[in-house]
VOPAGU-2260 file (C-alpha; in pm, 1 decimal, decimal comma):
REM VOPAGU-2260
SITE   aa  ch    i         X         Y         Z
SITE  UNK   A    0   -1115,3    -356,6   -3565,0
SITE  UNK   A    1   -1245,1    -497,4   -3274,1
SITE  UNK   A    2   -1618,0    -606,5   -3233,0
SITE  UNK   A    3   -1827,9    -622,4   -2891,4
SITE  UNK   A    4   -2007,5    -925,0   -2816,7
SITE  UNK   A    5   -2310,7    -917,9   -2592,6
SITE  UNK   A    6   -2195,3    -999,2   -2253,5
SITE  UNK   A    7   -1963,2    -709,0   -2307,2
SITE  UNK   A    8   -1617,9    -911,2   -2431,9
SITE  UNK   A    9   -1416,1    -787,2   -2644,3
SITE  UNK   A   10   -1451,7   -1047,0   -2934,1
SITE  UNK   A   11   -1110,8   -1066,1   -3203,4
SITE  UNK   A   12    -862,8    -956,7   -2945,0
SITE  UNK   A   13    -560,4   -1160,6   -2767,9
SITE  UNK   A   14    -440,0   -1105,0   -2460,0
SITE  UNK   A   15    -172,2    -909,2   -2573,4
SITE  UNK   A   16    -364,6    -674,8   -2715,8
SITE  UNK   A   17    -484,2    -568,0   -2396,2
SITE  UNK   A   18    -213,3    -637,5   -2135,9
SITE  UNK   A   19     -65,1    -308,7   -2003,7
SITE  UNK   A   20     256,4    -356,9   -2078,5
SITE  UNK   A   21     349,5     -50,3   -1955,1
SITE  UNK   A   22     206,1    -138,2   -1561,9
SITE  UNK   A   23     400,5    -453,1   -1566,4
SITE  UNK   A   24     712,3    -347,2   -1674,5
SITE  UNK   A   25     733,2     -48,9   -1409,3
SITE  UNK   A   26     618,8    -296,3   -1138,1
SITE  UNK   A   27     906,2    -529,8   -1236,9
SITE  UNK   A   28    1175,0    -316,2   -1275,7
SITE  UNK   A   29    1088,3    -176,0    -912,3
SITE  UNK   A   30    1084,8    -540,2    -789,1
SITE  UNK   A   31    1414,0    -646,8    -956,5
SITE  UNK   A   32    1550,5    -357,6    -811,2
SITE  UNK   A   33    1402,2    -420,0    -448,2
SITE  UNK   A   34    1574,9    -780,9    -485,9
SITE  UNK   A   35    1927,7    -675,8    -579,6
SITE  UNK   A   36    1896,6    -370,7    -312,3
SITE  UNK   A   37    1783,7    -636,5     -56,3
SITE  UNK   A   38    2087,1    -828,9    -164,0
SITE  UNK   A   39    2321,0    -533,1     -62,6
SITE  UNK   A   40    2128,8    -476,8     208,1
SITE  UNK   A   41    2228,0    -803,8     355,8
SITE  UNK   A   42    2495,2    -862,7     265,1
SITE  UNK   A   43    2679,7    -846,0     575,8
SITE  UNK   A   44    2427,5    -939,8     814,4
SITE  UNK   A   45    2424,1   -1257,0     992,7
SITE  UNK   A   46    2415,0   -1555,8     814,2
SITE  UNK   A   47    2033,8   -1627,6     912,5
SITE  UNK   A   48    1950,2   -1345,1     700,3
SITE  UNK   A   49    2197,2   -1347,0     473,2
SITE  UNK   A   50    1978,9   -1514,8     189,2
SITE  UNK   A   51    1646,4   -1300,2     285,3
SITE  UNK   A   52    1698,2   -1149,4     -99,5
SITE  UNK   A   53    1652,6   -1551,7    -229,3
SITE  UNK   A   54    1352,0   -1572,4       1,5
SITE  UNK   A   55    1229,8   -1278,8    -183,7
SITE  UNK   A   56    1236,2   -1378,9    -513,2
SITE  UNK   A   57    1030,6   -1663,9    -365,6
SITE  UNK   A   58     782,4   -1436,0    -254,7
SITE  UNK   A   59     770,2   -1193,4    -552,9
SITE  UNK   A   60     684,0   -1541,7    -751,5
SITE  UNK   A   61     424,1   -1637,6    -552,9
SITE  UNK   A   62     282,2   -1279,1    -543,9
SITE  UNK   A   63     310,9   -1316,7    -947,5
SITE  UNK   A   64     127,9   -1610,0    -978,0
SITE  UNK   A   65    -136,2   -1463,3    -739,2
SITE  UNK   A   66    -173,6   -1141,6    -976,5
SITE  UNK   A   67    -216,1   -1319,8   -1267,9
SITE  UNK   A   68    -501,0   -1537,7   -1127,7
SITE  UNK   A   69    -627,2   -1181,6    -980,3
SITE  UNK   A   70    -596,6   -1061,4   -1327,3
SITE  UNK   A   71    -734,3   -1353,3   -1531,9
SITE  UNK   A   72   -1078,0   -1351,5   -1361,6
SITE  UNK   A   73   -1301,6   -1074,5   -1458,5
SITE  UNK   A   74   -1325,2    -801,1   -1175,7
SITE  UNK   A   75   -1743,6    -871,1   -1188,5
SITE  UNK   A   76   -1675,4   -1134,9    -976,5
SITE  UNK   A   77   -1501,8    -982,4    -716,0
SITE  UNK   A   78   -1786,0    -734,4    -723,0
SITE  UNK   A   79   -2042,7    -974,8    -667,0
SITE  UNK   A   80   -1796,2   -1130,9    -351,0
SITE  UNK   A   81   -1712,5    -752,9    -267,2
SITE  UNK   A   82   -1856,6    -771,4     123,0
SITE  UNK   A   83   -1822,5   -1190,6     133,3
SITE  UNK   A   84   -1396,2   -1148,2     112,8
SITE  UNK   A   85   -1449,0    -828,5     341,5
SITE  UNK   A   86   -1584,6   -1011,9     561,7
SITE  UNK   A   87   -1324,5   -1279,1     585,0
SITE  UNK   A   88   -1071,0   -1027,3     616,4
SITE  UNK   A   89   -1259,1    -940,3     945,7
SITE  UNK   A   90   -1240,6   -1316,1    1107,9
SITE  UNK   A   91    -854,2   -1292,5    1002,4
SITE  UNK   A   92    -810,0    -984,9    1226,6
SITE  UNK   A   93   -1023,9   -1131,3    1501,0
SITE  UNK   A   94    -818,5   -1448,9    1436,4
SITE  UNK   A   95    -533,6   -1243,2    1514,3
SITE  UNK   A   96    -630,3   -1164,9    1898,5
SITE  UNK   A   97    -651,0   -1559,2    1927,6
SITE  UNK   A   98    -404,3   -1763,7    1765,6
SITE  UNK   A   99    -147,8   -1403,0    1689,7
SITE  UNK   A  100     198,8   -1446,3    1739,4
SITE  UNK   A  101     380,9   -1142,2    1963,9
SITE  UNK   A  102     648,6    -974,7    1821,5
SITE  UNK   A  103     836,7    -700,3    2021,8
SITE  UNK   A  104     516,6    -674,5    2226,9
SITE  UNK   A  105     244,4    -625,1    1895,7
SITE  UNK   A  106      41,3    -954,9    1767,2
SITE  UNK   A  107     -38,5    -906,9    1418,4
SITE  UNK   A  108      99,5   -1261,6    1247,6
SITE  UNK   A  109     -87,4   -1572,0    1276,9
SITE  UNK   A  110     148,6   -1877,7    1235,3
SITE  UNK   A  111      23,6   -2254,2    1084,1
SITE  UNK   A  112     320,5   -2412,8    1080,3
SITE  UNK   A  113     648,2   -2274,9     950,2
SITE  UNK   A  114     401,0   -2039,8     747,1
SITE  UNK   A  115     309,3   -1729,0     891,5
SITE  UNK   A  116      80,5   -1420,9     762,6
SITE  UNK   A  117     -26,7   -1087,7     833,9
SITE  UNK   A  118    -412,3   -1020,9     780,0
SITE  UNK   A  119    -400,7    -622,3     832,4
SITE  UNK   A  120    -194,9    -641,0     489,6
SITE  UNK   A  121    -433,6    -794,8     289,5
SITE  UNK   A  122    -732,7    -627,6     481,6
SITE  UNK   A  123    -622,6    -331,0     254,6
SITE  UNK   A  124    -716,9    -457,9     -19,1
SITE  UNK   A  125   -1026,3    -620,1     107,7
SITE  UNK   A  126   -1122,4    -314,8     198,2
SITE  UNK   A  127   -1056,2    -185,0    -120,1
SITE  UNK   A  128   -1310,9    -429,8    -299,8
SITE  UNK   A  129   -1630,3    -355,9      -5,1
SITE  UNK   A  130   -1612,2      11,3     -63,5
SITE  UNK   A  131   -1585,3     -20,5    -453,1
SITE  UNK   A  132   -1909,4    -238,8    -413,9
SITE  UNK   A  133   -2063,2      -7,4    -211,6
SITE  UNK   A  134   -1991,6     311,8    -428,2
SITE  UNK   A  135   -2071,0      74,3    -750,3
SITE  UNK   A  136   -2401,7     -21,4    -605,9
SITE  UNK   A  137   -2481,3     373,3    -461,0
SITE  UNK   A  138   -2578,3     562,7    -820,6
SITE  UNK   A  139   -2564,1     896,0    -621,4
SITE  UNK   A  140   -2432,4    1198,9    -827,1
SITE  UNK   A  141   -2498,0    1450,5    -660,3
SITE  UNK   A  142   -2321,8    1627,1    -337,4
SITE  UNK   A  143   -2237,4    1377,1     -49,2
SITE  UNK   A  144   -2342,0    1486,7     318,2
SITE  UNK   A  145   -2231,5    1330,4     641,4
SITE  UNK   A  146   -2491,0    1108,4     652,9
SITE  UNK   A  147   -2352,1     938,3     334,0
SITE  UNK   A  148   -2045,1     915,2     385,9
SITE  UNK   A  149   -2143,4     676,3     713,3
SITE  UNK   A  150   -2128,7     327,8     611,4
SITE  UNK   A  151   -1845,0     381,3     334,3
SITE  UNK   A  152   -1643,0     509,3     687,5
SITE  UNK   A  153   -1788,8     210,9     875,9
SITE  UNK   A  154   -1635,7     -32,9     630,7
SITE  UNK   A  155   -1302,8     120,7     652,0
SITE  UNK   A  156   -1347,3     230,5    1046,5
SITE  UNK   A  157   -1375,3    -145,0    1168,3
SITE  UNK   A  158   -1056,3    -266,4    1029,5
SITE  UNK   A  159    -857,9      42,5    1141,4
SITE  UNK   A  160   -1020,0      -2,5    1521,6
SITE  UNK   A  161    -877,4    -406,8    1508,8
SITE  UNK   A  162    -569,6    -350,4    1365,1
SITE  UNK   A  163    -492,5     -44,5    1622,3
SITE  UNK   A  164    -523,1    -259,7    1889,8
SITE  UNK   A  165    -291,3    -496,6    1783,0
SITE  UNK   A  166    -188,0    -249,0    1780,1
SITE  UNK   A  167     -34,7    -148,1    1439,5
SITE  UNK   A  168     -70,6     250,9    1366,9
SITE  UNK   A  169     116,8     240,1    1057,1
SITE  UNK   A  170    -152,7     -13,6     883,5
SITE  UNK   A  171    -442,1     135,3    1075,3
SITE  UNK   A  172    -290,3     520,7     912,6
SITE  UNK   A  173    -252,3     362,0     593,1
SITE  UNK   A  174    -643,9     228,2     568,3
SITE  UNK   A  175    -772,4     561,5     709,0
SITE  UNK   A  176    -555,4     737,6     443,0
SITE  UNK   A  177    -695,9     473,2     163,0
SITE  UNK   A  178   -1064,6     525,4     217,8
SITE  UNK   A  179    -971,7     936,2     238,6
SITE  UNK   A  180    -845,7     897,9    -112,0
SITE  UNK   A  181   -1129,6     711,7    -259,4
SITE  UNK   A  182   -1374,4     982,9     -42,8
SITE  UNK   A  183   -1201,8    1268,5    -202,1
SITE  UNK   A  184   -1307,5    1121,8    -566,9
SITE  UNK   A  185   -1690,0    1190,7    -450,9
SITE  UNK   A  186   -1872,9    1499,7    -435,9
SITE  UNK   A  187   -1883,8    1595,7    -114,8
SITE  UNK   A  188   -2066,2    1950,6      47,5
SITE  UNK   A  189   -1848,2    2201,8     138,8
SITE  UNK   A  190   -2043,1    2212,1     434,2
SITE  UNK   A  191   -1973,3    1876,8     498,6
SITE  UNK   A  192   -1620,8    1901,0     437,7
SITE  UNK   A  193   -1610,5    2151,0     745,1
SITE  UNK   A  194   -1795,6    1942,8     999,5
SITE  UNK   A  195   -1579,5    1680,7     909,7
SITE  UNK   A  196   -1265,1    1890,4     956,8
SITE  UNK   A  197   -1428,9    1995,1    1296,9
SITE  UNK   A  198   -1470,4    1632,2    1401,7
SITE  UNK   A  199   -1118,8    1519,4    1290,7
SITE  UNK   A  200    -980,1    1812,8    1476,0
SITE  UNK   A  201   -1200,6    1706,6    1744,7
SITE  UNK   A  202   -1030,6    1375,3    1768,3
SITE  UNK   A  203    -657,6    1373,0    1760,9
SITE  UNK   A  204    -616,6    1495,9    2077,6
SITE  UNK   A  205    -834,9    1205,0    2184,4
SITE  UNK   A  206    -648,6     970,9    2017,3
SITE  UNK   A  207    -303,0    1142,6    2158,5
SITE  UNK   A  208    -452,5    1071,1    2514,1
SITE  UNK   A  209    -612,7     738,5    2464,4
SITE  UNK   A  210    -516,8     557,5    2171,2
SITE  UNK   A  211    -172,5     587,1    2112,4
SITE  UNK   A  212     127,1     387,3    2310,3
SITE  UNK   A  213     384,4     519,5    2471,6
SITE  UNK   A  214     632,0     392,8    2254,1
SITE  UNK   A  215     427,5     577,0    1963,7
SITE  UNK   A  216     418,7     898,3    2152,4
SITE  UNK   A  217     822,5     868,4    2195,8
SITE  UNK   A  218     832,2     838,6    1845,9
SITE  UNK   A  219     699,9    1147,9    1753,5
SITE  UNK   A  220     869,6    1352,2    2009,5
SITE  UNK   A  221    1189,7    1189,9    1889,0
SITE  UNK   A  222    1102,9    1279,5    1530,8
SITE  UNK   A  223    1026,4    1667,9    1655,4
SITE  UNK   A  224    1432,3    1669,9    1815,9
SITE  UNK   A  225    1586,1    1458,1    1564,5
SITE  UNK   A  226    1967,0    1595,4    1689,1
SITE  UNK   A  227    1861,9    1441,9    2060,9
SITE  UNK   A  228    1950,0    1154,2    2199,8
SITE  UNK   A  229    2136,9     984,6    1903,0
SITE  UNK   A  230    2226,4     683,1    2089,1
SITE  UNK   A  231    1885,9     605,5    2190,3
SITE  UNK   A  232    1529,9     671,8    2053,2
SITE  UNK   A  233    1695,4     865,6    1713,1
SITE  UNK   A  234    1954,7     587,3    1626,6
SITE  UNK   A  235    1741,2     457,4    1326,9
SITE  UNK   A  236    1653,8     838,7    1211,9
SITE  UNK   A  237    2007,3     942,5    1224,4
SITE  UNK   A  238    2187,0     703,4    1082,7
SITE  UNK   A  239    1958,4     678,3     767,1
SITE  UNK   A  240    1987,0    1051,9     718,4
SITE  UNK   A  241    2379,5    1012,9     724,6
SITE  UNK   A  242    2334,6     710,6     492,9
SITE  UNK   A  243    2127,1     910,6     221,0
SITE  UNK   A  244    2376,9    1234,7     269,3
SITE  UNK   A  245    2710,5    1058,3     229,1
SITE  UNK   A  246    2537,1     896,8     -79,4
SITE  UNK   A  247    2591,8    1258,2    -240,9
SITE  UNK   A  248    2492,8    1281,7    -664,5
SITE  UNK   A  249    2568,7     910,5    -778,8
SITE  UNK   A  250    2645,8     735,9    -450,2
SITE  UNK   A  251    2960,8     503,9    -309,5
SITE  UNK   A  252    2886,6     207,5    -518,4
SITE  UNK   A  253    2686,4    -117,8    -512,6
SITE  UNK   A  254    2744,5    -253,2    -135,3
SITE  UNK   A  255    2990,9      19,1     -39,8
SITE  UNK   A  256    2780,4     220,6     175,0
SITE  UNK   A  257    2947,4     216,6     441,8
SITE  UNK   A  258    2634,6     281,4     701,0
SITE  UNK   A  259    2512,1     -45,9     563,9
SITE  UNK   A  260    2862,9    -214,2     533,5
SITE  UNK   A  261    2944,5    -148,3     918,3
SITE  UNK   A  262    2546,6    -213,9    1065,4
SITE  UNK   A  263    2507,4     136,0    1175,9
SITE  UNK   A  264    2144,0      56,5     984,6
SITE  UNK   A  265    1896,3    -120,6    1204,7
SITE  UNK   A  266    1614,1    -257,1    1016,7
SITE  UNK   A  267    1777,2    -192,2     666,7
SITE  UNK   A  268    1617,7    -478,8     501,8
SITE  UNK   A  269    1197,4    -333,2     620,7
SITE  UNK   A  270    1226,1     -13,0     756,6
SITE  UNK   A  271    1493,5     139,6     619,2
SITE  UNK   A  272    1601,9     -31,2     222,5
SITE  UNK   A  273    1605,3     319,0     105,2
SITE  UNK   A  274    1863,9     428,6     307,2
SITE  UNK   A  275    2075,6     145,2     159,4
SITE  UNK   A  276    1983,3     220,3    -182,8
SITE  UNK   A  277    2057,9     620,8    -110,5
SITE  UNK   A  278    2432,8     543,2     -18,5
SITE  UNK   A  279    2465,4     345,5    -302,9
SITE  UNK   A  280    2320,2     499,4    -587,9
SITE  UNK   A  281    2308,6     833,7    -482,3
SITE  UNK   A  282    2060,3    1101,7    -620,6
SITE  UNK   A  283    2044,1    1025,5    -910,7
SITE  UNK   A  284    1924,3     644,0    -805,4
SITE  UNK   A  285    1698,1     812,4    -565,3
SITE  UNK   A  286    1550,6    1015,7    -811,7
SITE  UNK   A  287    1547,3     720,3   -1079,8
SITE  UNK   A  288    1311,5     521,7    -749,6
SITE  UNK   A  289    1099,2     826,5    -669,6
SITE  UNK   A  290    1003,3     838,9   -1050,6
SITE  UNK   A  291     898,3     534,3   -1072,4
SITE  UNK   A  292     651,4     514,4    -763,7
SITE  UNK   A  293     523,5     872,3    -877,6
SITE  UNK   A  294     474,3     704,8   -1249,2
SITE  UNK   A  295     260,5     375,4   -1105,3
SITE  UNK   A  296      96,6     588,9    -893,0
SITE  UNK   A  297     -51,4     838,7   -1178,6
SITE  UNK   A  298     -67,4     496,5   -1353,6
SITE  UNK   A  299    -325,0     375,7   -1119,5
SITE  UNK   A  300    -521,9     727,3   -1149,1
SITE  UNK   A  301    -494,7     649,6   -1566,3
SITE  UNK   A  302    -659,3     340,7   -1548,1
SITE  UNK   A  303    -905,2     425,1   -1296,9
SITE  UNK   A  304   -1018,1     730,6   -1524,7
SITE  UNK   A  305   -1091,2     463,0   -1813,8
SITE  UNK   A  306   -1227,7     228,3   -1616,3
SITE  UNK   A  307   -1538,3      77,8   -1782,7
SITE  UNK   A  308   -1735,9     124,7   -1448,2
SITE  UNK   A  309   -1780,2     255,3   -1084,7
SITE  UNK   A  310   -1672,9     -83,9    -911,2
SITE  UNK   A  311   -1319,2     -62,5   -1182,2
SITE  UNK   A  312   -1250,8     301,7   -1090,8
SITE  UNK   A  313   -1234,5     257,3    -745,9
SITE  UNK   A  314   -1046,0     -62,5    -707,1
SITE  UNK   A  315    -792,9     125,3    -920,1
SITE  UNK   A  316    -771,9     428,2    -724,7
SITE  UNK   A  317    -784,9     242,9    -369,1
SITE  UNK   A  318    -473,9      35,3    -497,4
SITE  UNK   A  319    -324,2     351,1    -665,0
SITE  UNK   A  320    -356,0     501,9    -306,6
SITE  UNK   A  321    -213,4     160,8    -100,0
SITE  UNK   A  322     105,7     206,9    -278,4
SITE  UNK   A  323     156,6     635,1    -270,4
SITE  UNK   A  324      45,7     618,6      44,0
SITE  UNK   A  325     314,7     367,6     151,3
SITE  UNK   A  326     584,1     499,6     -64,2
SITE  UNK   A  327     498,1     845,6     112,9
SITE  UNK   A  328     510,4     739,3     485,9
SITE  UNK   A  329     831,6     526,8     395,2
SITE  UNK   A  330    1034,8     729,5     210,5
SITE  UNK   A  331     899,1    1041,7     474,1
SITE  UNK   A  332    1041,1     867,2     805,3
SITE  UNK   A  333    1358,2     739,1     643,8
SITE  UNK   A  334    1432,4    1121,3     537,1
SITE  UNK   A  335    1333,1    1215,1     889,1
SITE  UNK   A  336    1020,7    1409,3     700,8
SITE  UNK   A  337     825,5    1214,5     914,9
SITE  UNK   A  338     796,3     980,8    1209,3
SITE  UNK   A  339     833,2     662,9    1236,5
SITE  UNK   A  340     509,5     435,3    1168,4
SITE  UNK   A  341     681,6      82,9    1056,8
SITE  UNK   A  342     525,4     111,0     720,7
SITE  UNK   A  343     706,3     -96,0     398,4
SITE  UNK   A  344     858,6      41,9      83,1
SITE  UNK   A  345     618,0    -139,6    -200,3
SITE  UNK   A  346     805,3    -424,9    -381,9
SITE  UNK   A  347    1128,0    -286,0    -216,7
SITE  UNK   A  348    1114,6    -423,8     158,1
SITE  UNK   A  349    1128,5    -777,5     240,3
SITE  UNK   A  350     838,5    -939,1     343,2
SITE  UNK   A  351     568,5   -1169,7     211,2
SITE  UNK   A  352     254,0   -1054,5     341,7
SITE  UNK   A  353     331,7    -683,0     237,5
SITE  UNK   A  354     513,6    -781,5    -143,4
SITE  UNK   A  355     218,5   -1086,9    -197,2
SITE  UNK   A  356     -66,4    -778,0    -136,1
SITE  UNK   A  357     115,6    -487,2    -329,1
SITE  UNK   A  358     123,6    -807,0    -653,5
SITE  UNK   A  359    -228,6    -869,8    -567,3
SITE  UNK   A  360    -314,2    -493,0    -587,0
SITE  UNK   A  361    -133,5    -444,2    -933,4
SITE  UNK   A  362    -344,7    -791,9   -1056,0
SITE  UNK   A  363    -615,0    -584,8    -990,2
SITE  UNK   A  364    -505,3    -282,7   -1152,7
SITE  UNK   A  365    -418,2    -498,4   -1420,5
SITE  UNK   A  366    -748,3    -660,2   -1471,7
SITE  UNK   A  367    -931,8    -298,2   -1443,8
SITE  UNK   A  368    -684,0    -207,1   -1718,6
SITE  UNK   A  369    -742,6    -520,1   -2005,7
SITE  UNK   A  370   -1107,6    -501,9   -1946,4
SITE  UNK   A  371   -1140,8    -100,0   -1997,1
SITE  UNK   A  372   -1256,6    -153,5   -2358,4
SITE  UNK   A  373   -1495,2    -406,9   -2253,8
SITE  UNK   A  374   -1900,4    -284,4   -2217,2
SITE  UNK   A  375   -2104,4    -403,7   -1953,3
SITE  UNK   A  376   -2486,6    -425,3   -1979,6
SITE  UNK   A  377   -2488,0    -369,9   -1613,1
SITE  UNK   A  378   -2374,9     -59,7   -1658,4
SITE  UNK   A  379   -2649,3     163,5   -1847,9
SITE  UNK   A  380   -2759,3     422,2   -1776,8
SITE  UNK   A  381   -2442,2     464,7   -1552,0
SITE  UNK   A  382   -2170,0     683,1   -1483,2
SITE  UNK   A  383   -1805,4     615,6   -1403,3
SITE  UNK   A  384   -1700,0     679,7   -1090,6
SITE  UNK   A  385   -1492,8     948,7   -1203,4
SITE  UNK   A  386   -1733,8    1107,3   -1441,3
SITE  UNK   A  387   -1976,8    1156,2   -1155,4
SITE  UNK   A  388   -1691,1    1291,8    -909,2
């Protein structure tokens, strides 16, 4: 039996009595698999990026370390910080426009040193943490109008301006699509619903006219005639779909695709790792994958549903979104589902900024998780977010 102290511990338990074992074990064996997929993925590239899988492992250890400081601290605390690291996340983007370093005509890294980050990435989950303390700190039950829904859109609407004019539309999608998720856990009017429809409706063909590139608009006219121009703007489109067809039911073997083998894959170590893993494994790997991002992601919704409070719930659910949401888009434009938006494959594309905030995110989810048996006296007289949605 367990007893509950006063300031809401949970008194007589260990750690492993808590830890969701079943979170970390699904996260891992999607990162081990990233790592030796990575591995194929490169391993006929030139030598400069022939040991990106060892940088990797680098990065998926610091990203551990991070979660398990995330996970260690109770979440309270990054309540009480919620709009102080939001914040922050801002002067990083603004940083950006200042001391950014171009590449292939988009700043979105800042460089000290040999180091170099990108702030949009971790700006997720920043944003993640202000609108949790917002909804925590809003006891509203009852329908949402418009006029509610204002400043939780302003929190998420001034990271998705900066980071479009870095410009980056596959972050900037992926925060709009975020803060949609958490929204559609609220009550919100009907009516409300349908202005909002009207105004989004409203604005993409703004946002066709003045927002996006032209490099973004070729993207999406290339994605609408995927059998035109092959040698040009539908190279990358293509040649994953061949890649993923000739994998067939269990694929050509571990670095035998031969799309991969003879760099008809651009990008197959970001962009495109799936279509690496396709040929190789086949269906049946591709299935195997697919399950396990569909399993974290209802994961996320589980603990998020016994979350102990408002602030837990939607932390969970905002990081249960970052990674379908980017799993989706991914796994969409490699099939040729979907255009191309430059968005990374969670634990499965190389990278440091992107695998360092998908750990962070799961720290969180972890620390949500351990604590769910835990009472809080600042929450009588509450509702969990959930319960009240």
């Amino acid at each position: 039996m367990y007893r509950l102290g006063t300031r809401g511990r949970l008194l007589g338990s260990a750690p492993r009595d808590t830890f969701d074992w079943v979170l970390f074990l699904v996260s891992a064996s999607l990162a081990v698999v990233g790592v030796v997929n990575l591995y194929s993925a490169t391993s006929v590239v030139r030598a400069s990026l022939s040991d990106l899988y060892i940088q990797q492992v680098y990065w998926l250890v610091m990203g551990g370390i991070l979660a398990t400081l995330v996970a260690a601290i109770d979440y309270r605390h990054y309540e009480r910080l919620g709009y102080v690291v939001y914040g922050g996340g801002l002067v990083l983007l603004l940083l950006v426009f200042v001391l950014g370093k171009d590449i292939r005509g988009s700043s979105r890294w800042i460089s000290i040193g040999s180091f170099g980050f990108q702030p949009s990435e971790f700006m997720k989950l920043f944003m993640i943490v202000a609108l949790a303390k917002y909804l925590h700190d809003d006891p509203k039950n009852e329908g949402r109008t418009l006029k509610d829904l204002v400043i939780p859109a302003g929190i998420a609407m001034v990271p998705m301006l900066l980071v479009l004019k870095q410009p980056d539309l596959g972050t900037a999608l992926i925060l709009g699509l975020i803060f949609a998720s958490i929204a559609a856990m609220m009550r919100i009017r009907w009516q409300s619903l349908a202005w909002l429809g009207v105004g989004v409706g409203i604005l993409l063909p703004l946002a066709w006219n003045f927002v996006l590139k032209d490099y973004q608009k070729q993207r999406i006219y290339s994605f609408l005639n995927p059998d035109t121009n092959i040698q040009g703007a539908n190279w990358h489109e293509h040649h994953a779909r061949v890649a993923i067809g000739a994998g067939r039911v269990l694929g050509e073997g571990f670095m035998k695709g031969t799309q991969n083998q003879f760099l008809f894959l651009p990008e197959q170590y970001s962009d495109f790792p799936f279509a690496v893993f396709a040929q190789d494994w086949g269906f049946a790997g591709c299935l195997l994958l697919v399950t396990l991002y569909g399993f974290l992601t209802l994961w996320a919704i589980r603990v998020a549903a016994t979350a102990r409070d408002r602030f837990g719930a939607v932390v969970a659910i905002g990081v249960g979104a970052l990674i379908f949401w980017h799993a989706f888009f991914n796994l969409g434009m490699v099939t040729g589902l979907l255009p191309i938006v430059g968005v990374t494959l969670p634990l499965f594309s190389y990278g440091g900024s992107s695998v360092m905030t998908v750990m962070m995110g799961i720290g969180l989810l972890m620390n949500v998780s351990m604590r769910r048996f835990a009472t809080s006296e600042r929450r009588s007289g509450r509702l969990s977010f959930l319960e009240s949605s």
